[in-house]
N, CA, C and O atoms as CSV, one atom per row, in Angstrom:
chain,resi,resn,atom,element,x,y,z
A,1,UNK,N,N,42.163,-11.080,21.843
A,1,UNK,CA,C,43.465,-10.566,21.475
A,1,UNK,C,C,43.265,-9.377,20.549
A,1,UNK,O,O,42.486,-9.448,19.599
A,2,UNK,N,N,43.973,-8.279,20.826
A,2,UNK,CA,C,43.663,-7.634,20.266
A,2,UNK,C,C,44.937,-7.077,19.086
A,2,UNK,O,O,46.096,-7.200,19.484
A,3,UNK,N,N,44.767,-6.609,17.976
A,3,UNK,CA,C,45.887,-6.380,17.000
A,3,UNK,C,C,45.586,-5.213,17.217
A,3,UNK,O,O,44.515,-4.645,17.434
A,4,UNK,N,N,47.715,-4.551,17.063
A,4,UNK,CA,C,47.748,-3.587,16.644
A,4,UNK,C,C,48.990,-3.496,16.014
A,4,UNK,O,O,50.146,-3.781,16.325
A,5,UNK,N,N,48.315,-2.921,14.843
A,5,UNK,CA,C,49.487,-3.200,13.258
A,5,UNK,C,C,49.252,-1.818,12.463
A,5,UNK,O,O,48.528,-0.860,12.735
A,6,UNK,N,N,50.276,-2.099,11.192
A,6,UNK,CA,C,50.313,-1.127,10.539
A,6,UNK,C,C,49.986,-1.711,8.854
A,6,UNK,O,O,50.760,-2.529,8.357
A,7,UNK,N,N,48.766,-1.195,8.069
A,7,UNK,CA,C,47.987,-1.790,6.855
A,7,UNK,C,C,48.786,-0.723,5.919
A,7,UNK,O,O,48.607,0.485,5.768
A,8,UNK,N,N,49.733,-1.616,5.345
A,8,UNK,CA,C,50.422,-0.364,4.027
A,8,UNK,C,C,50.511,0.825,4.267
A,8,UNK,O,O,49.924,1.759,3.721
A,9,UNK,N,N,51.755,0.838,5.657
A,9,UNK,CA,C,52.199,2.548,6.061
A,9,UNK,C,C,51.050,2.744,7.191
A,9,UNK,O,O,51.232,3.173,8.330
A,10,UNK,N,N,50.211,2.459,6.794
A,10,UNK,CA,C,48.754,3.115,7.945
A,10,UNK,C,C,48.805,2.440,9.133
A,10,UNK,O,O,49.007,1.235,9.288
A,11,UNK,N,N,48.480,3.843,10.521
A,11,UNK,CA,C,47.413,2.455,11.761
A,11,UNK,C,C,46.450,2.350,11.059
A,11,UNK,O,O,45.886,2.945,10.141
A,12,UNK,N,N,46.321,1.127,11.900
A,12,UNK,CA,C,44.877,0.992,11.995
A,12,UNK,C,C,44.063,1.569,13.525
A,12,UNK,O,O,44.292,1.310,14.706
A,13,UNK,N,N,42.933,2.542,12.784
A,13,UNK,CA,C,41.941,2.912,13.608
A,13,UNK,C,C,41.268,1.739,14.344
A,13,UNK,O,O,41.180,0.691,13.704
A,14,UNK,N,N,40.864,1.762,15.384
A,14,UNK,CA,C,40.200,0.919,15.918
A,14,UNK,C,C,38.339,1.673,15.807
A,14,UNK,O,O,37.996,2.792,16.189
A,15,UNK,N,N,37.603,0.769,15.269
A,15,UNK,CA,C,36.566,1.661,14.937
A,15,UNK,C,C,35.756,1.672,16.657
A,15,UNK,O,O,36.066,0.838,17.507
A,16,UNK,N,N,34.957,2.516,16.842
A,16,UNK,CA,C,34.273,2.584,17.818
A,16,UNK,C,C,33.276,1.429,18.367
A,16,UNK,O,O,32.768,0.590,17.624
A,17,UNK,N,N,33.026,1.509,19.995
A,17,UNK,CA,C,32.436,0.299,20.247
A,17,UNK,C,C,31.065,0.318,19.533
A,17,UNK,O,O,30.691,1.341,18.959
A,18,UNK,N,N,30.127,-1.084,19.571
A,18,UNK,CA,C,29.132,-1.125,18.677
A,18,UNK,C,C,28.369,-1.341,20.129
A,18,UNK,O,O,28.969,-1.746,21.125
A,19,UNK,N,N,26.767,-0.969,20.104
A,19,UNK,CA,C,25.749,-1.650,20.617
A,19,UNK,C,C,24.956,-2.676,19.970
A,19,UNK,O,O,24.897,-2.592,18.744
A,20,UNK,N,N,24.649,-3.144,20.246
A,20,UNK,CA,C,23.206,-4.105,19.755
A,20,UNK,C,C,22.351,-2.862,20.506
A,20,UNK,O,O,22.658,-2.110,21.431
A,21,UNK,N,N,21.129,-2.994,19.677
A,21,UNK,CA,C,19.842,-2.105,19.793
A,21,UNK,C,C,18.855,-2.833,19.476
A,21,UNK,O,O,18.967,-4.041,19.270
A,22,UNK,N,N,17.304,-1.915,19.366
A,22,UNK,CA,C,16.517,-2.319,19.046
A,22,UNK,C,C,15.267,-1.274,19.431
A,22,UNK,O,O,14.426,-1.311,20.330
A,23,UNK,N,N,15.527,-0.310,18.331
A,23,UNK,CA,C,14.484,0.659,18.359
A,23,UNK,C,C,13.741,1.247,17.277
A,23,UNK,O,O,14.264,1.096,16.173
A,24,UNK,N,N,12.496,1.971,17.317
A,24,UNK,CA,C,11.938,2.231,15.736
A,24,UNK,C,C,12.474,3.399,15.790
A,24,UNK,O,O,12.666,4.066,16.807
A,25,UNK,N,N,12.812,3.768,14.329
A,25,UNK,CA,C,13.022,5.189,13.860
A,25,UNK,C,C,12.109,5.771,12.828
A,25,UNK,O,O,11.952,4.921,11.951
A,26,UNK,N,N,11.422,6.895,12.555
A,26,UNK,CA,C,11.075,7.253,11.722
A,26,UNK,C,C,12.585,7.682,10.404
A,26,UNK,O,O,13.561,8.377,10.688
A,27,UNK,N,N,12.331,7.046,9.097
A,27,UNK,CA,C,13.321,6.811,7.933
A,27,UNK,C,C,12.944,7.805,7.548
A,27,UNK,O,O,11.725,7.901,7.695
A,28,UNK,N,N,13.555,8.935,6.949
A,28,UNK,CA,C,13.445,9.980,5.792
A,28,UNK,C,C,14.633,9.413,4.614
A,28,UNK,O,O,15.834,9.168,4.728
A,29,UNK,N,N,13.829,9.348,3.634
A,29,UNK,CA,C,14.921,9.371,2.265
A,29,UNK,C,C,14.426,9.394,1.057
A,29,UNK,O,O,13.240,9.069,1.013
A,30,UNK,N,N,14.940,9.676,0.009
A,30,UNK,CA,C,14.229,10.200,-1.292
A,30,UNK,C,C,13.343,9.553,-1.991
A,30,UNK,O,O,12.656,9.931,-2.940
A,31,UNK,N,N,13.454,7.758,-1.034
A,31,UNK,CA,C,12.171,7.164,-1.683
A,31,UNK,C,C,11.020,7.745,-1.121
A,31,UNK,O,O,9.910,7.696,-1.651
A,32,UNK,N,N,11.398,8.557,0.459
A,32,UNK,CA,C,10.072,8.421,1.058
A,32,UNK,C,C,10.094,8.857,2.314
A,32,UNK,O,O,10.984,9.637,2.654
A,33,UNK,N,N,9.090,8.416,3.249
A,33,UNK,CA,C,9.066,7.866,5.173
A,33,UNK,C,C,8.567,6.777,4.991
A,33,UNK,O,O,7.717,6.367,4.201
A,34,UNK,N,N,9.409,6.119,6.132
A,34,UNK,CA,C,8.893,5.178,6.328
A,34,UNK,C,C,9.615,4.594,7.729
A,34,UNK,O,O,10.819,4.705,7.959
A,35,UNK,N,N,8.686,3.981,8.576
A,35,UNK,CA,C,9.217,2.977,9.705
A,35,UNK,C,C,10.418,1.988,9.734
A,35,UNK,O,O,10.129,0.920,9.194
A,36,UNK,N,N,11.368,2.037,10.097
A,36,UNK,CA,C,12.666,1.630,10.671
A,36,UNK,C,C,13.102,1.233,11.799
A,36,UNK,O,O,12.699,1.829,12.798
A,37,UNK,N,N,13.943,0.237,11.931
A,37,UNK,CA,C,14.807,-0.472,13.137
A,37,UNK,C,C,15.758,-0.125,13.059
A,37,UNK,O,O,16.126,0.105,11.907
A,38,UNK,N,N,16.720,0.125,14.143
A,38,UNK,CA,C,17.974,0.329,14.006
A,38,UNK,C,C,18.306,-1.042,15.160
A,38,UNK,O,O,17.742,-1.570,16.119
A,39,UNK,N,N,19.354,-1.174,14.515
A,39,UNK,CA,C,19.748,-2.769,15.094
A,39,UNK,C,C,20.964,-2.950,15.323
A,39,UNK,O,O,21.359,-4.094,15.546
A,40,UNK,N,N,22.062,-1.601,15.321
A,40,UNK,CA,C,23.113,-1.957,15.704
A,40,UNK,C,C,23.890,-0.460,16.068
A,40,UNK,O,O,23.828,0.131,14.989
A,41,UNK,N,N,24.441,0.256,16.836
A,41,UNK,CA,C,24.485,2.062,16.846
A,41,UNK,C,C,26.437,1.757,17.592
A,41,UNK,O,O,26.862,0.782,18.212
A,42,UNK,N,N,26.945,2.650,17.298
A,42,UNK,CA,C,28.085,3.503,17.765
A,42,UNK,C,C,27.536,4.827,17.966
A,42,UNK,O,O,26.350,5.135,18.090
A,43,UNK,N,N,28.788,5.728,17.983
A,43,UNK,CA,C,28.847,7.586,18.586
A,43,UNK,C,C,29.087,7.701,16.795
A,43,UNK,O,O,29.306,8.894,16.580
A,44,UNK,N,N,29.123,6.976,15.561
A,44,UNK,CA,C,29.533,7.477,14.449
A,44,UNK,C,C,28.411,6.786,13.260
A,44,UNK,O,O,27.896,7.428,12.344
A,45,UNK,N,N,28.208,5.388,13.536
A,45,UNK,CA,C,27.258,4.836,12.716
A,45,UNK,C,C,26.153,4.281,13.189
A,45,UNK,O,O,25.721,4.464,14.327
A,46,UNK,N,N,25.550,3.440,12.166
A,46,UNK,CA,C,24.519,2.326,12.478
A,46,UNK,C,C,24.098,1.164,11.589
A,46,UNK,O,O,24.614,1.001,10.484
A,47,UNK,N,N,23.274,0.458,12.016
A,47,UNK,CA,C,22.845,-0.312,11.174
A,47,UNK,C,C,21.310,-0.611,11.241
A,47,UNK,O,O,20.768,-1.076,12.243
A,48,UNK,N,N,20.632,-0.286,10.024
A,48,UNK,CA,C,18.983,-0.987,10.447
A,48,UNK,C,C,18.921,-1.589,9.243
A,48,UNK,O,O,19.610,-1.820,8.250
A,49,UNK,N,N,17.348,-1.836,9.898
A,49,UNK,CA,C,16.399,-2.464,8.912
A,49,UNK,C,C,15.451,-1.611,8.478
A,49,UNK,O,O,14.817,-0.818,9.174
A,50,UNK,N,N,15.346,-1.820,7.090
A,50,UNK,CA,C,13.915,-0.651,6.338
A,50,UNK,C,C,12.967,-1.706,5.586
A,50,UNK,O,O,13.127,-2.859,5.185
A,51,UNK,N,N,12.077,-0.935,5.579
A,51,UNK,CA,C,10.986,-2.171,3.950
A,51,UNK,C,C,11.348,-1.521,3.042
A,51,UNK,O,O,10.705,-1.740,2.016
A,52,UNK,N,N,12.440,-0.491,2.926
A,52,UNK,CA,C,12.801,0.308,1.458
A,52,UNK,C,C,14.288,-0.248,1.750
A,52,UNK,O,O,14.997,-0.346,2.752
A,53,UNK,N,N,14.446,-0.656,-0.021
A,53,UNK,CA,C,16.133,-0.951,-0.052
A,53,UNK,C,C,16.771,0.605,-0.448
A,53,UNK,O,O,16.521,1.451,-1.306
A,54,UNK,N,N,17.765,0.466,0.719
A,54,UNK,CA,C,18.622,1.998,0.650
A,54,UNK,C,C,19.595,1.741,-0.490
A,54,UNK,O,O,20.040,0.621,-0.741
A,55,UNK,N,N,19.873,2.760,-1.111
A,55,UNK,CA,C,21.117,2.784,-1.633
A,55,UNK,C,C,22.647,2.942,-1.259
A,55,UNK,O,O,22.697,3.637,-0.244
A,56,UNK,N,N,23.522,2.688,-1.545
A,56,UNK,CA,C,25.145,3.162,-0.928
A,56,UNK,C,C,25.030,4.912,-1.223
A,56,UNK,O,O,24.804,5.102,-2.418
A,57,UNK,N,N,25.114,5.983,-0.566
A,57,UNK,CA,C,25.782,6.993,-0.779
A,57,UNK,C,C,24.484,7.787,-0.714
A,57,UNK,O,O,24.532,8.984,-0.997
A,58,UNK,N,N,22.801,6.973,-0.207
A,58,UNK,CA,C,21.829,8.131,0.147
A,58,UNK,C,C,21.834,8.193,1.542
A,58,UNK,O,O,21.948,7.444,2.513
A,59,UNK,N,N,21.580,9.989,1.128
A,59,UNK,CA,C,20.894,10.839,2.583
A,59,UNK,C,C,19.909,10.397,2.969
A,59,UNK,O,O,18.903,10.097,2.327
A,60,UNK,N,N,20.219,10.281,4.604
A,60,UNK,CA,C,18.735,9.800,4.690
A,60,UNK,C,C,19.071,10.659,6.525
A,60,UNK,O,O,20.174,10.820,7.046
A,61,UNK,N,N,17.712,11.048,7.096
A,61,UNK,CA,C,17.345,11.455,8.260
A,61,UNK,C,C,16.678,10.389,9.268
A,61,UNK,O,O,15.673,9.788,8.887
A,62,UNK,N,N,17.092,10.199,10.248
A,62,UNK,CA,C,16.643,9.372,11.525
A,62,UNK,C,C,15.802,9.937,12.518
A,62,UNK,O,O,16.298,10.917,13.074
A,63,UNK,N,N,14.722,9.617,12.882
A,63,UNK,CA,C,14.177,10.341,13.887
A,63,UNK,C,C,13.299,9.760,14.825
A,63,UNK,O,O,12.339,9.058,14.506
A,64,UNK,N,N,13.603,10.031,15.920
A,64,UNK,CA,C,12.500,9.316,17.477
A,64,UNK,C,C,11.674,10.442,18.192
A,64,UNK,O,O,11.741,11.648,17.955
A,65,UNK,N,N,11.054,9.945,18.915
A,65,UNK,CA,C,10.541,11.161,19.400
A,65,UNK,C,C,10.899,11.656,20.554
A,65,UNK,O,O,11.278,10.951,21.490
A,66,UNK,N,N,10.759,13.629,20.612
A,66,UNK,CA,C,11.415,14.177,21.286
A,66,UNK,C,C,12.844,14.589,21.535
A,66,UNK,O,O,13.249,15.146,22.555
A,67,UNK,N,N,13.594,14.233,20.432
A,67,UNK,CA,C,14.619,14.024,19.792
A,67,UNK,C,C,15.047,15.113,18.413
A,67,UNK,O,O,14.636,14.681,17.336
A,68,UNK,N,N,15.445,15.808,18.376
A,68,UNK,CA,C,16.051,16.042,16.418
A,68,UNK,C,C,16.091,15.768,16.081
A,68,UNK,O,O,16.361,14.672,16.573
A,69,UNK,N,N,16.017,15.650,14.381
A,69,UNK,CA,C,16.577,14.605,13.447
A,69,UNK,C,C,17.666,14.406,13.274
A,69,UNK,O,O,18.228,15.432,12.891
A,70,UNK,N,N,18.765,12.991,13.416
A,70,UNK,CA,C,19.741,13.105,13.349
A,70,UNK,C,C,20.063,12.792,11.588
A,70,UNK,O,O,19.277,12.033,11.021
A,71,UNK,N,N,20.933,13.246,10.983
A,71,UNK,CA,C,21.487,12.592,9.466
A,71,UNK,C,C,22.709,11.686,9.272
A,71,UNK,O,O,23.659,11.588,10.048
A,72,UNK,N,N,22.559,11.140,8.292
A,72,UNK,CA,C,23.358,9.861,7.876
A,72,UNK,C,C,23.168,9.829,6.412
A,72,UNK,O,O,22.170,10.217,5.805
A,73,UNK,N,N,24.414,9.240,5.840
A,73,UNK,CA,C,24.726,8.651,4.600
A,73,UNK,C,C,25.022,7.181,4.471
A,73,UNK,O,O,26.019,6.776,5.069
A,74,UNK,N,N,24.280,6.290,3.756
A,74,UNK,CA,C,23.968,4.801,3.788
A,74,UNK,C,C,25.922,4.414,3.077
A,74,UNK,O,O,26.538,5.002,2.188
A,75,UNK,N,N,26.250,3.502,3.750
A,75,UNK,CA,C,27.375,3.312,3.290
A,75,UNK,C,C,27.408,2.159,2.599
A,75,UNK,O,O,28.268,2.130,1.718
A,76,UNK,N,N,26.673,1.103,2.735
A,76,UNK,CA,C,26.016,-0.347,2.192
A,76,UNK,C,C,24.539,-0.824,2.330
A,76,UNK,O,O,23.706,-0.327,3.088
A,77,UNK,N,N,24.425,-1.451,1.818
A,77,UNK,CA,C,23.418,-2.320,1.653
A,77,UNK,C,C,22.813,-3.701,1.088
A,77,UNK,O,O,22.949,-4.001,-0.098
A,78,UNK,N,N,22.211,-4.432,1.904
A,78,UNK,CA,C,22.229,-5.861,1.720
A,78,UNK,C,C,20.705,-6.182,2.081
A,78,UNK,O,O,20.212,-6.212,3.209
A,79,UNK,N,N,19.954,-6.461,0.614
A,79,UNK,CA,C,18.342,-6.754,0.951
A,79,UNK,C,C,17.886,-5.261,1.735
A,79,UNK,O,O,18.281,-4.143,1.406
A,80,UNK,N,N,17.136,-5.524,2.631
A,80,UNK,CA,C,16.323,-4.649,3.792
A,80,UNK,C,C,17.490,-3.993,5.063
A,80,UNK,O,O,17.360,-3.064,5.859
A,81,UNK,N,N,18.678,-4.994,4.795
A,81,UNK,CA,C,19.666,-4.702,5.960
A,81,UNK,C,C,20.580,-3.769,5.529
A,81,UNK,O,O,21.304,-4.082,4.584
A,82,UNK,N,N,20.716,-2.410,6.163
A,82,UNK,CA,C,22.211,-1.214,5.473
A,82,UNK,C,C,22.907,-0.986,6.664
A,82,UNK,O,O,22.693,-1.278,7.841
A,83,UNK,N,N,23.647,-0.489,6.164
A,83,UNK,CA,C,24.751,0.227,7.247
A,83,UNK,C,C,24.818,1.964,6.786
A,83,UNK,O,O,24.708,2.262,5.596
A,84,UNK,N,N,24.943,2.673,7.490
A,84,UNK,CA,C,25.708,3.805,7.722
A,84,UNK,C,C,26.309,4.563,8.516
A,84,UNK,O,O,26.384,4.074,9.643
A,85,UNK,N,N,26.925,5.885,8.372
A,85,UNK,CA,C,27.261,6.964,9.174
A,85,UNK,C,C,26.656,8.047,9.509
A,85,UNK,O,O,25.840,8.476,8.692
A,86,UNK,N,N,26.818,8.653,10.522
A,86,UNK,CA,C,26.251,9.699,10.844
A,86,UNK,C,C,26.867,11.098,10.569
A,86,UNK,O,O,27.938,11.268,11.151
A,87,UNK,N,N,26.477,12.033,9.891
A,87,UNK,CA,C,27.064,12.914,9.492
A,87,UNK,C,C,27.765,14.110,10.300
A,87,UNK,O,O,28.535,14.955,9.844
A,88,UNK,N,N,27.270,13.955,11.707
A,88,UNK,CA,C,27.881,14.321,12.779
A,88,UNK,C,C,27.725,13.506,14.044
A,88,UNK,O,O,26.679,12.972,14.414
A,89,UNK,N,N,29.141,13.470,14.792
A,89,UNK,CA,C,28.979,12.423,15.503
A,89,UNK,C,C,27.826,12.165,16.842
A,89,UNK,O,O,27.596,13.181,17.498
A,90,UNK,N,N,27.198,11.054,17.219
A,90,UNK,CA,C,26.505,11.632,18.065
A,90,UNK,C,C,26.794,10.935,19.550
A,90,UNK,O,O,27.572,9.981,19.533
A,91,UNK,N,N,26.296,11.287,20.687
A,91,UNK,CA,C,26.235,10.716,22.186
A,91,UNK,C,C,25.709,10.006,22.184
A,91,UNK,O,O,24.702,9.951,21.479
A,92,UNK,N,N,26.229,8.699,23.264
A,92,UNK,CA,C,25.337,7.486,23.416
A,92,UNK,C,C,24.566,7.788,24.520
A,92,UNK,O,O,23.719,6.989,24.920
């Protein structure tokens, strides 16, 4: 079932569909590089896993190979597990 309502004056956006994934990324961020999972992707965010705990609100760069680097800003974080966005949207 799906809702569609209005949150104090506002729609609500319906956020974009999610995948389940399961791929390495090379992590850029001010702690460092380091090896990464991404474990969950839309056309706007994601979610991985790092051995570095991210912070809320760091830059950080994603990268596979043969590919660009894509960028993102960590929006949460929980242990090894974060979430973020992508700073421009990308194609699935």
């Amino acid at each position: 079932m799906k809702f569609e309502g209005k949150l104090e004056g506002r729609e609500l956006v319906p956020r974009p569909a999610r995948i389940d994934a399961s791929f390495d990324v090379l992590l850029r961020c001010p702690a460092g590089e380091f090896g990464a999972s991404i474990t969950n992707l839309s056309g706007r965010g994601f979610r991985l896993r790092s051995p570095c705990v991210l912070e809320p609100g760091c830059q950080i760069s994603l990268e596979v190979p043969k590919m660009p680097p894509v960028k993102g800003v960590i929006r949460w974080a929980a242990g090894n597990d974060a979430g973020g966005v992508f700073v421009e949207a990308v194609a699935l």
